[in-house]
C-alpha positions as CSV (number, residue, x, y, z in Angstrom):
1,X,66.8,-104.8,36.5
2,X,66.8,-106.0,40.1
3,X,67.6,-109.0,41.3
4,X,65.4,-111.4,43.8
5,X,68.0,-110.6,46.8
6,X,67.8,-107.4,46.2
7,X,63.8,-107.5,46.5
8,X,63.6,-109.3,49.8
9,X,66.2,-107.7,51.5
10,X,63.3,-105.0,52.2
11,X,62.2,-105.2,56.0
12,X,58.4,-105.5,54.9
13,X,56.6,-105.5,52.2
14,X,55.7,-102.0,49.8
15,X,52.7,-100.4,51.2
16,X,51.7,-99.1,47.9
17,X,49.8,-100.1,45.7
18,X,47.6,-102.4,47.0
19,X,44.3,-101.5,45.3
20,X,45.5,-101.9,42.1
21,X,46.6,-105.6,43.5
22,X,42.9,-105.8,44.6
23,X,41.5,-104.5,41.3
24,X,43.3,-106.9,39.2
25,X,43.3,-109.8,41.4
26,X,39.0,-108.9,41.0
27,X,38.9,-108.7,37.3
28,X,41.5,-112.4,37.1
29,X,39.1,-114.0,39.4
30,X,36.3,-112.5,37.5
31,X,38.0,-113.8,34.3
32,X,38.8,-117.1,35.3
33,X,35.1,-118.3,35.5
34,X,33.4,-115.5,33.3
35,X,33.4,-118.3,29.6
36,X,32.3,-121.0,32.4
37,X,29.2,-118.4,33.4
38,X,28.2,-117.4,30.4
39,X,27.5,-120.8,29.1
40,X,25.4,-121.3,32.4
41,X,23.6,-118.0,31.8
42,X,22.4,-118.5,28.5
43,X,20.6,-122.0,29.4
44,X,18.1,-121.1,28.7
45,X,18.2,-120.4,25.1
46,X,20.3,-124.4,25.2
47,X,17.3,-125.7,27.0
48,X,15.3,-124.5,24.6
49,X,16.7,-125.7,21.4
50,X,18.6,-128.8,22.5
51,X,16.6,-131.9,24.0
52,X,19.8,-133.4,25.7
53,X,19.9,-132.2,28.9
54,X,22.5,-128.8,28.3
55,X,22.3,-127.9,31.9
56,X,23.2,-131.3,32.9
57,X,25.2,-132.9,29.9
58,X,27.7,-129.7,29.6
59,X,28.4,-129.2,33.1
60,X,29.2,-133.3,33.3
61,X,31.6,-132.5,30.6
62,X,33.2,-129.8,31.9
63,X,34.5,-131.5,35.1
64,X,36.3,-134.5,34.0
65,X,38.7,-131.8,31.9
66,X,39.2,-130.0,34.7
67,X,39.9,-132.6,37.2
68,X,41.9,-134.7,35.3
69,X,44.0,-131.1,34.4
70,X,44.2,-130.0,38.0
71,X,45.5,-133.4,39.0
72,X,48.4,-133.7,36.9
73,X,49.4,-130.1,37.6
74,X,48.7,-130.3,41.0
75,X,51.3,-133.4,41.2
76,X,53.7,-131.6,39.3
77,X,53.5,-128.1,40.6
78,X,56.6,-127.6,41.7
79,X,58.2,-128.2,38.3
80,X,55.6,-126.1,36.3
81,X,56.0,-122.4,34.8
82,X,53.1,-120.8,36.4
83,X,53.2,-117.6,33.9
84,X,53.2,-120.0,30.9
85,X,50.3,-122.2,32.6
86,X,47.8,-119.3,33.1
87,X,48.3,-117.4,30.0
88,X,47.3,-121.0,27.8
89,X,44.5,-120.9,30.5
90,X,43.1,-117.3,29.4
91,X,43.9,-117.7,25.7
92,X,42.0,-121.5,25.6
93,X,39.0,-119.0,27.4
94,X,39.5,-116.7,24.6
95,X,39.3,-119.4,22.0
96,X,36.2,-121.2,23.5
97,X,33.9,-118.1,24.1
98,X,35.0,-116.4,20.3
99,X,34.1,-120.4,19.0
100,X,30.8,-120.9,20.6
101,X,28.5,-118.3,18.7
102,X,30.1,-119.0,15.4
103,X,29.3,-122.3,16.1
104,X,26.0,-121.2,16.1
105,X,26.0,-118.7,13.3
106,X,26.9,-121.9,11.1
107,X,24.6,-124.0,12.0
108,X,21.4,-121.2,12.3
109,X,21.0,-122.7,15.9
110,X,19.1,-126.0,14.4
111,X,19.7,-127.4,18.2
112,X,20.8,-131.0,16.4
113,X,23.5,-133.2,17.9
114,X,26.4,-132.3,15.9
115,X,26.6,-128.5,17.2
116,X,25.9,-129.7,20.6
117,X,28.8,-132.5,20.2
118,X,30.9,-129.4,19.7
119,X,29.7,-127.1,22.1
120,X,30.3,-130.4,24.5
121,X,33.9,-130.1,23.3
122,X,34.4,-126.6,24.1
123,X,32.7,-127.0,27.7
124,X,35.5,-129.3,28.0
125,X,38.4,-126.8,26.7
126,X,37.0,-124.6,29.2
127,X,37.2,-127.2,32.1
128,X,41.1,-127.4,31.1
129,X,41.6,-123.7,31.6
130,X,39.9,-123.2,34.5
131,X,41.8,-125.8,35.8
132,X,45.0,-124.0,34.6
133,X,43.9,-120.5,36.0
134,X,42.3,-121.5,38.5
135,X,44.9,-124.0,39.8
136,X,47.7,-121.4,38.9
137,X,46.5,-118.0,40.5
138,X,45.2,-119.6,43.9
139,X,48.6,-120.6,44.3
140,X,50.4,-117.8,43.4
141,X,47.8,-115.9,45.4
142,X,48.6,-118.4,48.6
143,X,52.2,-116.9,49.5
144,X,51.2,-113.3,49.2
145,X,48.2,-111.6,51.4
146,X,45.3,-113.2,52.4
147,X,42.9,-110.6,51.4
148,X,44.3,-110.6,48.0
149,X,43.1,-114.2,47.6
150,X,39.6,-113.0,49.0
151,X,40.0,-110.2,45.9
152,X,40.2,-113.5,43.7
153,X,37.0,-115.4,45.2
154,X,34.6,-112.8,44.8
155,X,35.7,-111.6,41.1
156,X,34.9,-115.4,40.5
157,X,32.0,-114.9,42.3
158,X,31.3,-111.7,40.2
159,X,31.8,-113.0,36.8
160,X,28.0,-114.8,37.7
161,X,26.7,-111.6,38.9
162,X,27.9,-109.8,36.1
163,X,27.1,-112.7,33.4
164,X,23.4,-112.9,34.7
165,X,23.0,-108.9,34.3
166,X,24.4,-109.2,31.0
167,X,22.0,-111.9,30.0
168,X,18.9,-110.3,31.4
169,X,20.1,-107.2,29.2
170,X,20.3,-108.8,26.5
171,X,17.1,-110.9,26.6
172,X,15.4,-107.9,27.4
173,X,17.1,-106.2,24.3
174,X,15.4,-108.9,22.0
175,X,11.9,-110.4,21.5
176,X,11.2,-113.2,23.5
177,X,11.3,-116.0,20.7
178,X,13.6,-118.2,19.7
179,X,15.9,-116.0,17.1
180,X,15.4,-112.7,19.9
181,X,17.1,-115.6,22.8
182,X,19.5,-117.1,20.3
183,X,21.0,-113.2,19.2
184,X,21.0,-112.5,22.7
185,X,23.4,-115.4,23.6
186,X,25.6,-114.5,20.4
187,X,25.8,-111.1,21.3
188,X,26.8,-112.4,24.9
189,X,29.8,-114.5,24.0
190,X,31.1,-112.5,21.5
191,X,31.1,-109.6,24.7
192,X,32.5,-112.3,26.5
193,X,35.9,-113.2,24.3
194,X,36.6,-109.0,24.5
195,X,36.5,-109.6,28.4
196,X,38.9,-112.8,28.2
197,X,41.5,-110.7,26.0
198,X,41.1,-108.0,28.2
199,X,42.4,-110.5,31.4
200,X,44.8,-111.5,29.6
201,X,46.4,-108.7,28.9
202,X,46.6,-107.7,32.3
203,X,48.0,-110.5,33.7
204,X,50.7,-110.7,30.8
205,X,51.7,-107.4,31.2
206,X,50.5,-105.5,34.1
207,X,49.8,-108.1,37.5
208,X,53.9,-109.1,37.2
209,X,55.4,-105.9,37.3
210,X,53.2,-104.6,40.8
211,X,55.4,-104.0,43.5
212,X,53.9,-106.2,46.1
213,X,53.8,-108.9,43.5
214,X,56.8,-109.0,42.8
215,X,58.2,-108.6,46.4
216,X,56.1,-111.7,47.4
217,X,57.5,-113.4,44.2
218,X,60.8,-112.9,45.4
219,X,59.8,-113.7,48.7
220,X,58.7,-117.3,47.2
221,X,61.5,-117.3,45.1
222,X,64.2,-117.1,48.2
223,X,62.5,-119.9,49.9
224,X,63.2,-122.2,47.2
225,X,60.0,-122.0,44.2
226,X,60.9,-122.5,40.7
227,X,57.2,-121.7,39.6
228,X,57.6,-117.7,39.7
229,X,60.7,-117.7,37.9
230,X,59.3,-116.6,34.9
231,X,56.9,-114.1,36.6
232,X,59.9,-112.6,38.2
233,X,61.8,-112.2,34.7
234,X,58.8,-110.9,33.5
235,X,58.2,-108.1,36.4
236,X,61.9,-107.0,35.7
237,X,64.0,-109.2,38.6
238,X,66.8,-111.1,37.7
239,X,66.7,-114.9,38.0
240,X,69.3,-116.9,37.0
241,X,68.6,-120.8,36.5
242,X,69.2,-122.2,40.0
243,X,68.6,-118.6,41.8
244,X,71.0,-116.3,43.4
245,X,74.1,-118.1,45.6
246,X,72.2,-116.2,48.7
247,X,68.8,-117.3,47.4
248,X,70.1,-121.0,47.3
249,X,71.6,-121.0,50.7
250,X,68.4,-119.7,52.0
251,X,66.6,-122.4,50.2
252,X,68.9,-125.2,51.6
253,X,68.6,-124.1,55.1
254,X,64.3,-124.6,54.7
255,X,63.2,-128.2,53.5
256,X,60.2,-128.6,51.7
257,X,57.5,-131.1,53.3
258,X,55.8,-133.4,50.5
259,X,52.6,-133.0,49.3
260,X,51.8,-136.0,50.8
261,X,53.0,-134.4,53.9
262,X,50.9,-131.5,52.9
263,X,47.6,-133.4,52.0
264,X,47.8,-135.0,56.3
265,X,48.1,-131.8,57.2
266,X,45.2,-129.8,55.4
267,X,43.2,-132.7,55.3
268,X,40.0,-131.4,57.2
269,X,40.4,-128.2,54.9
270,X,40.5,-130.4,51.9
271,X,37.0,-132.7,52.7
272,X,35.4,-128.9,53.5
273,X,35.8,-127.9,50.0
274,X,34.5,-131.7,48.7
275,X,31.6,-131.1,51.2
276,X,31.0,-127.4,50.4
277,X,30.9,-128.4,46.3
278,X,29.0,-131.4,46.5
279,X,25.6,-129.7,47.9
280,X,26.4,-126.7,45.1
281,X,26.8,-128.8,42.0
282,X,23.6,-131.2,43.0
283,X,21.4,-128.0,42.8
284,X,23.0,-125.6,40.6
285,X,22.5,-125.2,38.0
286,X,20.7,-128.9,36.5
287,X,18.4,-128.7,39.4
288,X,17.6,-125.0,38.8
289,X,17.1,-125.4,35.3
290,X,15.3,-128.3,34.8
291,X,12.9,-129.5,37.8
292,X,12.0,-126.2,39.5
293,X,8.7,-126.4,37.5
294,X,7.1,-123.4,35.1
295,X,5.8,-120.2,37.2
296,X,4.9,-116.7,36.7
297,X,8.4,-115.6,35.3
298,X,7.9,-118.0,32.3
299,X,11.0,-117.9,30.4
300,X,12.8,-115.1,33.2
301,X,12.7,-118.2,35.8
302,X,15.6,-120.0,35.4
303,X,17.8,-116.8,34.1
304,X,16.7,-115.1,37.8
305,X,17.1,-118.0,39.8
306,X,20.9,-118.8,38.4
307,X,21.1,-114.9,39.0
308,X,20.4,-115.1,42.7
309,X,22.3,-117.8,43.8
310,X,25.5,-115.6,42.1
311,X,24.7,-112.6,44.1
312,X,24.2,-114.6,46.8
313,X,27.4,-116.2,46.2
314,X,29.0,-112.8,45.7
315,X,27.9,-111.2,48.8
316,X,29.2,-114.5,50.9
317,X,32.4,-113.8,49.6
318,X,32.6,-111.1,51.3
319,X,31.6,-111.8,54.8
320,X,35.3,-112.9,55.8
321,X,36.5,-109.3,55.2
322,X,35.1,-109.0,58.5
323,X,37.5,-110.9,61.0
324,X,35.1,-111.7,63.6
325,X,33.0,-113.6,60.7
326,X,36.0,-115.2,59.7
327,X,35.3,-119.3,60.6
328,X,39.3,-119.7,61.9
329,X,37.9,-123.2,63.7
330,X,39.2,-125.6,61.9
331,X,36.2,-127.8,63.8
332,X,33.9,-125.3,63.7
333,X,34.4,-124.6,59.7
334,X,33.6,-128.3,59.0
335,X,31.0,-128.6,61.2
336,X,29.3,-125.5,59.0
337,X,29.8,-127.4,55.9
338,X,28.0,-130.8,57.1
339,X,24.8,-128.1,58.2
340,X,24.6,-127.2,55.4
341,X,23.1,-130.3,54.1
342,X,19.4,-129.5,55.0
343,X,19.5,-127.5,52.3
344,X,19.1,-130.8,50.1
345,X,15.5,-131.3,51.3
346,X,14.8,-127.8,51.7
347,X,14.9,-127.7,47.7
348,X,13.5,-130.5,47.3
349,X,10.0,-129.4,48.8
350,X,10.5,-126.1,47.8
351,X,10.2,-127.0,44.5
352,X,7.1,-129.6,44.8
353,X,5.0,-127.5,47.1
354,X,6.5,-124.0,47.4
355,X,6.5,-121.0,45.0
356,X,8.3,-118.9,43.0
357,X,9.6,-116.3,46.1
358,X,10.7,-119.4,48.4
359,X,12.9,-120.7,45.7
360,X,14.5,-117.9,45.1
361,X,15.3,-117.7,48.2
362,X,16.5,-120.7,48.7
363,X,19.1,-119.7,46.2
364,X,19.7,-116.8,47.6
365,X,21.4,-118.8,50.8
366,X,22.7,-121.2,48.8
367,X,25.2,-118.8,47.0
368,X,26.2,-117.2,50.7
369,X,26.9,-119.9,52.2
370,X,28.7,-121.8,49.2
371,X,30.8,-118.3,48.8
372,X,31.7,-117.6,52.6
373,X,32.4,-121.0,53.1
374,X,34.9,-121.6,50.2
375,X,37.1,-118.2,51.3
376,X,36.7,-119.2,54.7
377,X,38.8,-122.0,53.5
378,X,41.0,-120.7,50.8
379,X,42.0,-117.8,53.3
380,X,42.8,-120.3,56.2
381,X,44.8,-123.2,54.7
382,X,47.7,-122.0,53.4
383,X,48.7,-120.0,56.8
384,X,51.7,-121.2,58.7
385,X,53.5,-123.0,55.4
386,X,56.5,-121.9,53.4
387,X,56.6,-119.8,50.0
388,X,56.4,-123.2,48.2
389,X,54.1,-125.2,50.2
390,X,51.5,-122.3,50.1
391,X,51.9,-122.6,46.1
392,X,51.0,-126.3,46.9
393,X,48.3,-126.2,49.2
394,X,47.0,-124.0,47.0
395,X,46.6,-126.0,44.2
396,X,45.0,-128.8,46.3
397,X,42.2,-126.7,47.3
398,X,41.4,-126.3,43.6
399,X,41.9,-130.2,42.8
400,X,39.0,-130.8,45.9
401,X,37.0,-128.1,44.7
402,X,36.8,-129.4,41.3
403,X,36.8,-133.1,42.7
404,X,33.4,-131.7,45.2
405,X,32.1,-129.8,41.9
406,X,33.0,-133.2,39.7
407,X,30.6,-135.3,42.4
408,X,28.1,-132.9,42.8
409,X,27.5,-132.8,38.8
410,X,27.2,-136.7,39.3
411,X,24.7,-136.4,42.1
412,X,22.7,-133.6,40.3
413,X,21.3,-136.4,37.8
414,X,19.7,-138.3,41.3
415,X,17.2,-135.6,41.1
416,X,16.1,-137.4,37.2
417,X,15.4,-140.7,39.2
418,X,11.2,-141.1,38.6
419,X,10.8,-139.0,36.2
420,X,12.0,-140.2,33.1
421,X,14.6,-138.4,30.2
């Protein structure tokens, strides 16, 4: 067993191995959002037997879970055991997507408001864990590569990709009735809890013991983090309670700034992702589920509209592979996100006067823009920081991703205004 001295005192990082840092950074991301997705995939088998507004209702839920989560962890970062954090996150996933179709089974999908009080519930087990992924691996992910963090965004962006291809397999598998949608959805979840095992094995057993990972651990580690402690124990280095007598000296010699400090600094980065998840969560997916209106695709409209915004969203994703695509203007990355508004009314008479083509369309741009933008910022915040303040920064992003996704799911019920419940 090494020790986290003996890790740094490399003169760069190990060249190998970074594709299978990519690959699993891919399926994490994917992972992290893939319970989240399905539930949004299979609306419209909710919409069909629950009169409560499910596209609405369970994505309000969600959020409050999830921002009240990342706010206390984003507080005490510093101080929390980011192997323990995630691997609660991936096992509530687990729980929530193997729960949902027995809840179901049980109640032969009678669409009344007890089930739907529960599958409220676990909509709001799964806002806790994707704050406790989510919040955990985008600052792990913040002191090691950039491009490993892009890896991350677009396996999140995947999980919808892949979610909505699963769906439309599986409708097309059954009849299109009401028992042929609601074996569909069970057969999707249960598919879904095999995945969630599946990422949590690999981040339990195989991410920790890479060799860049662990360098950049170690890395971390040397300028003073606590929160990869366990990760480094885990990957096979050494870590005794306070660090190494060279790692503390290091640590001394570089001072933390607050998060507070922090926060002043990122600011502008911070109100992009607000801006950028505001306009998202006001369409998607309440919007596109409920007020788009009834055209040729019947029952196929809503599942292929969700399905193009989350290839679009893939694709944007990524864009910022390519450098000269990259938005590195702090100005000129804000200034993107405030355009970006005109897509509000652009919806808005799509759907009243427009048909089926122009909307999905419209959703098309909507998930590259929301993609691109988001690791446009993810990629570009946490340069020029410390080991520790990355980790930090890192889980701000989150907490004003979730706070943008937690408005937007608020402003998403405007679109009700007129029309009656």
């Amino acid at each position: 067993m090494t020790t986290v001295s003996e890790e740094i005192t490399r003169s760069e990082a190990p060249k190998k191995g970074r594709v299978a840092v990519h690959i699993i950074c891919w399926l994490l991301g994917n992972g992290c959002l893939f319970t989240w997705n399905s539930m949004l995939t299979v609306m419209d088998y909710y919409i069909l037997i629950f009169p409560y507004h499910p596209a609405r209702v369970l994505t309000l839920v969600y959020q409050p879970f999830a921002l009240i989560t990342i706010c206390l962890f984003t507080y005490y970062e510093a101080k929390v055991n980011t192997r323990v954090r995630i691997l609660v996150g991936f096992t509530l996933f687990f729980v929530s997507a193997l729960t949902i179709p027995f809840i179901d089974i049980g109640t032969s999908g009678d669409g009344k408001l007890l089930p739907f009080i529960g599958l409220s519930l676990l909509s709001g087990i799964t806002g806790i864990a994707d704050a406790l992924v989510q919040g955990g691996m985008v600052g792990d992910l913040s002191f090691m590569q950039t491009d490993f963090m892009q890896s991350y965004a677009a396996g999140g962006a995947a999980s919808g990709v892949i979610t909505s291809g699963l769906r439309m397999i599986t409708k097309a598998s059954f009849k299109e009735s009401r028992n042929g949608l609601r074996k569909g959805a069970i057969t999707f979840f249960f598919l879904s809890a095999l995945f969630m095992l599946l990422c949590l094995g690999l981040y339990a057993f195989v991410f920790p013991r890479l060799a860049l990972v662990k360098y950049y651990r170690a890395k971390a580690a040397s300028e003073g983090s606590k929160t990869v402690n366990a990760d480094l124990v885990a990957g096979g280095i050494a870590v005794d309670a306070n660090n190494t007598t060279q790692d503390r000296e290091v640590g001394k010699a570089q001072t933390r700034l607050t998060n507070k400090e922090l926060l002043i600094q990122t600011k502008d980065y911070a109100i992009d992702c607000v801006l950028i998840y505001i306009l998202t969560l006001s369409i998607f997916p309440g919007f596109l589920a409920e007020d788009t209106g009834k055209h040729q695709l019947a029952s196929w409209y809503v599942v292929t509209l969700i399905a193009m915004y989350n290839c679009g969203d893939l694709v944007g994703r990524y864009i910022p592979l390519i450098d000269k695509l990259l938005i590195k203007s702090r100005t000129g990355l804000m200034l993107t996100c405030i355009s970006r508004y005109v897509l509000i009314p652009a919806f808005y008479f799509t759907a009243k006067y427009g048909d089926q083509g122009w909307m999905l369309l419209l959703c098309i741009v909507l998930g590259i823009s929301n993609g691109y933008l988001t690791v446009c910022v993810l990629m570009n915040a946490p340069k020029g920081f410390k080991g520790p303040e990355q980790n930090a920064i890192g889980n701000m992003m989150v907490l004003f991703i979730l706070g943008g996704i937690f408005v937007g799911v608020l402003t998403d019920w405007l679109w009700l205004i007129g029309k009656g419940w």
